[in-house]
N, C-alpha and C positions, 0 to 999 in steps of 0.2 A: 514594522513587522509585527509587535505587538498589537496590531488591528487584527493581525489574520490568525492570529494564535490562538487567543481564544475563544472565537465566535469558530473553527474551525472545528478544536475540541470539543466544543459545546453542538455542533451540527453534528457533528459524529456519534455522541454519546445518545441524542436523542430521534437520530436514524435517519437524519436529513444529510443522507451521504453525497447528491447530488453538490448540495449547498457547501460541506465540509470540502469535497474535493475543489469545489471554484476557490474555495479561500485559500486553500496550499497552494493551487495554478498562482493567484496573484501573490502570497505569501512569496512563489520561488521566481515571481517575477522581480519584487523588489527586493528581495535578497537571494541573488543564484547559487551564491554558495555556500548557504545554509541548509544544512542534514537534514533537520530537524523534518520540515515537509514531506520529505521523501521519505523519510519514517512513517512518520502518520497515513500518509498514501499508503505504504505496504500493507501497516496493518489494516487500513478499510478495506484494503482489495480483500483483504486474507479475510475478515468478518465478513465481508458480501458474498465472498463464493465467486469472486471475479481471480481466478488463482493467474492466468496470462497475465494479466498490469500486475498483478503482484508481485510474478517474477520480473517482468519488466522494471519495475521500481527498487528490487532487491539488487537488480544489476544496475542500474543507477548509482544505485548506495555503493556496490563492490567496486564498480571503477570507480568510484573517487577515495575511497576506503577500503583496500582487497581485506586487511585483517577485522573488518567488520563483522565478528560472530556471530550477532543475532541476525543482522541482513541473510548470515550466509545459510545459519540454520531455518530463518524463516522462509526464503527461496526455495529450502527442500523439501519444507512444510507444502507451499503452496502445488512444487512438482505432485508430491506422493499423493496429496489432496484431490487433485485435478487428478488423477491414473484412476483413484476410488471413484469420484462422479462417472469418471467414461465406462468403468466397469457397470456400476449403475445403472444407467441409460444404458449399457449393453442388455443388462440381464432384463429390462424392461420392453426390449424388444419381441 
């Protein structure tokens, strides 16, 4: 697991988000039930502006964790986030 941990961090940090998410994918393929991935996920979705996987990955985290705070408040980050883009793109119409 420690293969995909830090080359995952390290993709992330330096905007190779493509490359960071394959490393959590195989990260959560040799350890399924390790958090940690599914953290890291959220937050690239939540830094890309990709807010759907974010909550998708925040609901990940709450079913296997419901009393998960940050998952739960970062979920509602990505909702209220995602409502301001759409009003956006609305008012750009």
């Amino acid at each position: 697991v420690a293969e995909c941990l830090w080359p995952a961090i390290f993709a992330a940090q330096i905007g190779e988000h493509d490359i960071a998410r394959a490393f959590c994918r195989r990260w959560m393929e040799l350890a399924p039930d390790d958090p940690k991935p599914l953290g890291l996920l959220l937050d690239l979705e939540l830094e890309t502006r990709h807010y759907g996987d974010a909550v998708a990955w925040a609901d990940r985290i709450l079913q296997a964790s419901p009393e998960n705070v940050a998952a739960r408040e970062k979920r509602e980050r990505a909702i209220a986030l995602a409502g301001e883009l759409a009003m956006e793109l609305e008012e750009k119409r």
